[in-house]
Wavefront OBJ file of the C-alpha trace (Angstrom):
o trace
v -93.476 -14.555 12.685
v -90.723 -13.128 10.381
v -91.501 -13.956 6.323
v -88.747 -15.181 3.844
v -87.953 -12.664 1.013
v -89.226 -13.306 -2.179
v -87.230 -15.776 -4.568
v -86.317 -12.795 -6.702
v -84.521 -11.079 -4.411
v -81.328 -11.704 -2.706
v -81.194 -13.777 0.995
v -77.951 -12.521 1.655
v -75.341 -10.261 0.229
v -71.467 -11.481 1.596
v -68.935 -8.857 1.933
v -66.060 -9.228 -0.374
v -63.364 -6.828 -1.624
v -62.372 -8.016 -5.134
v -64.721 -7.876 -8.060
v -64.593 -11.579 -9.016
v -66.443 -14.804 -7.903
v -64.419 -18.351 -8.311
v -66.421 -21.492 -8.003
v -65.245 -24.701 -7.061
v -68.450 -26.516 -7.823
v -66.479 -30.380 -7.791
v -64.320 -29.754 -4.568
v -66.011 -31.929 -1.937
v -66.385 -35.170 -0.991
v -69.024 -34.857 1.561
v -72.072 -37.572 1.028
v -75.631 -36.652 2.892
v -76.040 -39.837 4.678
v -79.884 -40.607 3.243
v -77.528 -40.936 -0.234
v -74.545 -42.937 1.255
v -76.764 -45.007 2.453
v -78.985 -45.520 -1.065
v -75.187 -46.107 -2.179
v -73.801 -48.690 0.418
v -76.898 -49.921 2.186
v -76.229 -51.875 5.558
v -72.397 -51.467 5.053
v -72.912 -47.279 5.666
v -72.706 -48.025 9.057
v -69.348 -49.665 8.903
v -66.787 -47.017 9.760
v -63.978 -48.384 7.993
v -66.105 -49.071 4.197
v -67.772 -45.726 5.258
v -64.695 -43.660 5.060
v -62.732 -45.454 2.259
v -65.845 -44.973 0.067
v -65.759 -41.180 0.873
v -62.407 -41.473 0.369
v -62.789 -42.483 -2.936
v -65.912 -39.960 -3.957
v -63.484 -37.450 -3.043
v -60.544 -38.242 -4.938
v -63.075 -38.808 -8.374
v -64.202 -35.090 -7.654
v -61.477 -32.363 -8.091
v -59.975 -32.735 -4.889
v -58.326 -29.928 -2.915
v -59.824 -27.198 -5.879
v -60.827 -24.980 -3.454
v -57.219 -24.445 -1.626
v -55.616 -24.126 -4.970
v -57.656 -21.341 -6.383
v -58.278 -19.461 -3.310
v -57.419 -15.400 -3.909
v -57.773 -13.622 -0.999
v -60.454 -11.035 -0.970
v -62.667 -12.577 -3.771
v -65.728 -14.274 -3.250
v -65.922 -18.033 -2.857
v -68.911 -20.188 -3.902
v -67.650 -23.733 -3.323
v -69.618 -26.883 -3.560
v -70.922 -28.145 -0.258
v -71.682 -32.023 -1.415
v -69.844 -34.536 -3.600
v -70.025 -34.399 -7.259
v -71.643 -37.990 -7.180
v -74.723 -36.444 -4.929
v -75.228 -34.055 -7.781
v -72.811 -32.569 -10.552
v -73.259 -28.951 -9.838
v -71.369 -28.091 -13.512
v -74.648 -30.027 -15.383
v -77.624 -29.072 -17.089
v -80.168 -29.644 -14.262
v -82.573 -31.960 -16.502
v -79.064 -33.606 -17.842
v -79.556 -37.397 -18.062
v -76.854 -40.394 -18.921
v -73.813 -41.783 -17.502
v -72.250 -37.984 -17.329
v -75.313 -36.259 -16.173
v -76.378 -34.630 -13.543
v -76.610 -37.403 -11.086
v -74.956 -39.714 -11.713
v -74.709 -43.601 -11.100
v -71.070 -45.027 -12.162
v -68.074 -43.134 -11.668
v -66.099 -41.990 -14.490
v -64.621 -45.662 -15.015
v -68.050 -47.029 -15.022
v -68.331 -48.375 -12.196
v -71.954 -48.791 -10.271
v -72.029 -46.107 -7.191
v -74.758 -48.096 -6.085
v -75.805 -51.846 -5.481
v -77.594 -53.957 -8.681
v -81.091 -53.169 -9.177
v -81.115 -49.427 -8.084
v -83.680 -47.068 -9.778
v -83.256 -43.494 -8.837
v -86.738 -42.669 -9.013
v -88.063 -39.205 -10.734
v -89.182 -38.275 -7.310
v -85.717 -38.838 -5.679
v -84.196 -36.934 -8.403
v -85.535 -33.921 -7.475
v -85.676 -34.215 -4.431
v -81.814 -33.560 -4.702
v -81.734 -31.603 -7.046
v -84.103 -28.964 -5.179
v -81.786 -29.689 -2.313
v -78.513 -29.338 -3.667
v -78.316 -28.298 -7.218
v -81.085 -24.784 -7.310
v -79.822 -23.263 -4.227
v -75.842 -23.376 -5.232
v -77.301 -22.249 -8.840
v -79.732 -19.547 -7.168
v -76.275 -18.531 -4.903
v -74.649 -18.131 -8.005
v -76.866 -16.011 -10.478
v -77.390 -13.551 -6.979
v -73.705 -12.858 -6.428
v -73.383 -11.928 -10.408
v -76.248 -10.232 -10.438
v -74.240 -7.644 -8.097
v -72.557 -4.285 -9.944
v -69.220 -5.113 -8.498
v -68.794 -8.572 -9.820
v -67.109 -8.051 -13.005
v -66.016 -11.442 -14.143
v -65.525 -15.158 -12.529
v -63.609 -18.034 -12.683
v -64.742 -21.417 -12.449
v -61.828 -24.009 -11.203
v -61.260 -27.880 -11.643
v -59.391 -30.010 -11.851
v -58.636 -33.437 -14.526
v -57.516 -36.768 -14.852
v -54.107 -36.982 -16.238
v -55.707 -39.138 -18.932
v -59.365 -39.319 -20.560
v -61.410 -41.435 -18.108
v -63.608 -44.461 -19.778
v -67.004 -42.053 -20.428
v -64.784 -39.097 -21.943
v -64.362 -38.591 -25.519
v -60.489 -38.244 -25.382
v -60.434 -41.908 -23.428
v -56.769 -42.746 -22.971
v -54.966 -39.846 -24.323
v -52.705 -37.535 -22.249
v -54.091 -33.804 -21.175
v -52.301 -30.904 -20.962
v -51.422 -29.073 -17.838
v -54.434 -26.362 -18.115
v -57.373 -25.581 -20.390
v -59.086 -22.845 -20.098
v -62.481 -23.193 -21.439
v -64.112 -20.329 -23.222
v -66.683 -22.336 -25.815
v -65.123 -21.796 -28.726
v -62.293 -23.266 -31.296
v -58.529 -23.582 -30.186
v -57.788 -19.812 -30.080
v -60.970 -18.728 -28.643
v -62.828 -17.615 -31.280
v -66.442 -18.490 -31.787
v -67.712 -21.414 -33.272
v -70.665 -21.363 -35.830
v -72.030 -18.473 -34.359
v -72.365 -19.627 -30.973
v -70.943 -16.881 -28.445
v -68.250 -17.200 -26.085
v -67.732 -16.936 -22.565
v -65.090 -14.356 -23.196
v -63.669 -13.079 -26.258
v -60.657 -14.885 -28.384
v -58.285 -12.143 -27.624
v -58.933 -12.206 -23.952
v -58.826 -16.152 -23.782
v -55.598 -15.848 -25.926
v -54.353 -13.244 -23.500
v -55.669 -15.217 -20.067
v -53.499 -18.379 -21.564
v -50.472 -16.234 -22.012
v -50.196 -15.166 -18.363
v -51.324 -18.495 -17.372
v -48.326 -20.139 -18.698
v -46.457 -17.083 -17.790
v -47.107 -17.603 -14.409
v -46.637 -21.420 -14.233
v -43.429 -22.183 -16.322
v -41.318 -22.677 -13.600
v -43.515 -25.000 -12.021
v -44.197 -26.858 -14.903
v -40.987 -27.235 -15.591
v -40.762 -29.894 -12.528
v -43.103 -31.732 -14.594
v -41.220 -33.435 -17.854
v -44.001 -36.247 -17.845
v -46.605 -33.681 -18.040
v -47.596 -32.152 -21.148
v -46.728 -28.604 -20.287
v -49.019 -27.042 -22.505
v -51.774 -24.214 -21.751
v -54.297 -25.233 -24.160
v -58.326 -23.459 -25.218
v -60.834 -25.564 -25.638
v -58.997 -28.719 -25.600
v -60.372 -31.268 -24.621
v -63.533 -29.330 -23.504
v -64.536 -26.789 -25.211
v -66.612 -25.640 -22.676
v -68.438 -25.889 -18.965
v -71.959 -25.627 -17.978
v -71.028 -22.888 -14.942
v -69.222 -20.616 -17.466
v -71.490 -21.194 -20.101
v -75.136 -20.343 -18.161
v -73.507 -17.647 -16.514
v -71.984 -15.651 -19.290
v -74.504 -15.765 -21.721
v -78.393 -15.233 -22.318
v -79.484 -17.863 -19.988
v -78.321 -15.634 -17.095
v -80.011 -12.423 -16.413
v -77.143 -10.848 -15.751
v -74.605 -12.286 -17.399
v -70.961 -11.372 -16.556
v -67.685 -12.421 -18.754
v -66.166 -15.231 -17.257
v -63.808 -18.959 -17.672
v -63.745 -22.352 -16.662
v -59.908 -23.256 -15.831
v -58.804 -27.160 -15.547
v -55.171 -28.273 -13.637
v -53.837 -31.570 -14.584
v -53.817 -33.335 -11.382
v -50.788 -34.864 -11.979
v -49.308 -31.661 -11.319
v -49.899 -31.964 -7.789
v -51.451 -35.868 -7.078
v -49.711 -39.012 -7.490
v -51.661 -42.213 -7.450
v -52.006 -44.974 -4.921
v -52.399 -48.871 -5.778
v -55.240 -48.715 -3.802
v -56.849 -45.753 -6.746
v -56.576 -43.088 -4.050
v -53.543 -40.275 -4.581
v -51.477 -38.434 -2.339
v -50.485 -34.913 -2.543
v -47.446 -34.114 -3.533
v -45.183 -32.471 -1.112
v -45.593 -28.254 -1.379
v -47.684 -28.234 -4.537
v -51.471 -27.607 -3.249
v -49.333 -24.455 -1.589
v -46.835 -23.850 -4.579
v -50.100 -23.986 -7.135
v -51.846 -21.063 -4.783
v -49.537 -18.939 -5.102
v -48.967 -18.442 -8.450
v -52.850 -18.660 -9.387
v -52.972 -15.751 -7.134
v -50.023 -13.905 -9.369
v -51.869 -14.843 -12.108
v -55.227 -13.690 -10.916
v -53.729 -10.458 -10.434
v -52.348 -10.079 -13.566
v -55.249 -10.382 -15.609
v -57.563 -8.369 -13.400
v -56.630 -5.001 -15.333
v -57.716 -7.288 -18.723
v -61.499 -7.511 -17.438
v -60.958 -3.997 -16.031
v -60.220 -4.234 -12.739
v -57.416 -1.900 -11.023
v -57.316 -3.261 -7.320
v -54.632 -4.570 -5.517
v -54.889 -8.431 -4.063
v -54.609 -7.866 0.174
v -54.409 -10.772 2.399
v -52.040 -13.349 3.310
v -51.578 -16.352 0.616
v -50.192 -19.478 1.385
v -46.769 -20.089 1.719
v -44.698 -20.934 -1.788
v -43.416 -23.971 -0.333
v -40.490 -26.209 -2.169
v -41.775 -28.886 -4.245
v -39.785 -31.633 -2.740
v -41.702 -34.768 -4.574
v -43.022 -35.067 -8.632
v -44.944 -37.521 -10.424
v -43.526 -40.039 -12.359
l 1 2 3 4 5 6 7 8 9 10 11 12 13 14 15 16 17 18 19 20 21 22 23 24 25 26 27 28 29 30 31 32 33 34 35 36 37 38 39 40 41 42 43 44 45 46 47 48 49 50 51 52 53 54 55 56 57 58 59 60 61 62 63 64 65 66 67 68 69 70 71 72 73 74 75 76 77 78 79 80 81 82 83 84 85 86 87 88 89 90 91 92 93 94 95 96 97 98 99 100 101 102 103 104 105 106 107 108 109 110 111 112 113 114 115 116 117 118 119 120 121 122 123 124 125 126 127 128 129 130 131 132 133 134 135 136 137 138 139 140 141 142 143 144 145 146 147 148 149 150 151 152 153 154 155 156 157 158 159 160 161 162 163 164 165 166 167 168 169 170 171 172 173 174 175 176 177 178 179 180 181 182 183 184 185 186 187 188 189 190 191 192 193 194 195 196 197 198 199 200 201 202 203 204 205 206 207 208 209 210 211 212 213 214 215 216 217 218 219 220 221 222 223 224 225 226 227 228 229 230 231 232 233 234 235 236 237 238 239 240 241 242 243 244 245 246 247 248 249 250 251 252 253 254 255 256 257 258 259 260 261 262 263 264 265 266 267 268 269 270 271 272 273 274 275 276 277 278 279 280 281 282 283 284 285 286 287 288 289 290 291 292 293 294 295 296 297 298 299 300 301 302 303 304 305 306 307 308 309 310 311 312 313 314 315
């Protein structure tokens, strides 16, 4: 009968030719059915409330993440279950309305019906299902020698949602998160996720690659902003520092989603024509352009997606 390996060591090593993981850990919408149906109750059996719901879940994640920062030839760790199953970018023992699991969305309304405890026990239970092996994934592909830095992709609301701290107030089209103050540098002490001059330098190309896009945008703010609003993410944070084992430089990068969503009466979005494609290609630009500033001198192979025309913008 074979054995399992050890926890300590890896279960599998995936082939990839560029020294850099990206995670999309918010980029699906898919719902285990034991949860949908702790969610909806009888009505998960109705097709039609079924697939609206997911619907929904999907577009409160950071939906279509994974196509936009997909580089050819790095490695991929993307999120295999809703954010509303469990938050993948939290603390695991993170409790409250933001937390790890969660039980409103970010507008405060109840994801499940009145009077529903989440029990301890059912707690972990997903968490050991869901949230330790993506971590365990993680921490074993930058544990390898050639990983030499990762990026960790979202997406935002336009606007501050109800729970956030900036509530109301208009976001910029990135922000790259590093943990520290507005230029990157550390903040009482506590260490980065990369240094200010290479968060300074990441934001230059960032906007370098993006003007013309952004440009498209007037009602957008077209600014490239560090550590505002968040100064930092759980992903980038555990894996760059002393709570990883082997910790690897690294930055969590949020895209206004008006940049390539516009919104539906009935909350849902749809995707603006050519920008999920247009977006791709110049994070790929991008990516190569800052490879040689974590020092990396290889050459992005592969096919990216086609830079099709923008044809429609948000209003």
């Amino acid at each position: 009968m074979p054995t399992l390996p050890p926890p300590e060591q890896p279960v599998h090593t995936p082939v990839f030719d560029l020294p850099l993981v990206i995670s999309t850990p918010h980029s699906s919408g898919f719902v285990p059915h034991d949860v949908l149906f702790e969610m909806l109750g009888s009505q998960a059996g109705d097709i039609d409330i079924r697939e609206r719901f997911l619907a929904y879940l999907f577009h409160e994640g950071d939906p279509y993440t994974d196509l936009m920062f997909h580089v050819p030839g790095a490695c991929h760790l993307h999120a295999l279950t809703s954010r509303f199953v469990v938050d993948l970018n939290r603390e695991r023992g993170l409790s409250g309305e933001n937390g790890v699991i969660k039980l409103t969305d970010f507008s405060k309304r109840p994801l499940y019906p009145e009077g529903y405890i989440l029990t301890p026990e059912k707690a972990e239970d997903r968490l050991r299902r869901y949230w330790d092996p993506y971590h365990q994934t993680y921490a074993e592909l930058l544990a390898q020698d050639h990983v030499q830095f990762f990026i960790d992709g979202h997406s935002m609301a336009p606007f501050g949602p109800e729970i956030s701290p900036d509530h109301g107030k208009p976001r910029p089209a990135f922000t790259l998160m590093t943990g520290g103050d507005s230029r990157g540098e550390a903040v009482n002490g506590q260490a980065t996720t990369i240094p200010g001059h290479l968060a300074r330098a990441v934001a230059d190309k960032l906007e370098h690659h993006f003007a013309d896009y952004l440009a498209q945008f007037p009602d957008v703010p077209a600014d490239v902003l560090i550590n505002d609003p968040w100064a930092s993410a759980t992903i980038s944070r555990r894996y760059s520092s002393f709570e990883s084992t082997t910790p690897k430089p690294g930055f969590s990068l949020e895209i206004n989603r008006a940049l390539y969503l516009t919104p539906r009466e009935d909350g849902l979005s749809d995707v603006i024509t050519g920008s999920v494609e247009a977006i791709n290609q110049r994070f790929v630009a991008f990516v190569q352009d800052i490879m040689p500033l974590f020092g990396v001198d290889e050459t992005i192979k592969g096919e990216t997606t086609k830079d099709n025309q923008v044809v429609a913008r948000a209003s």
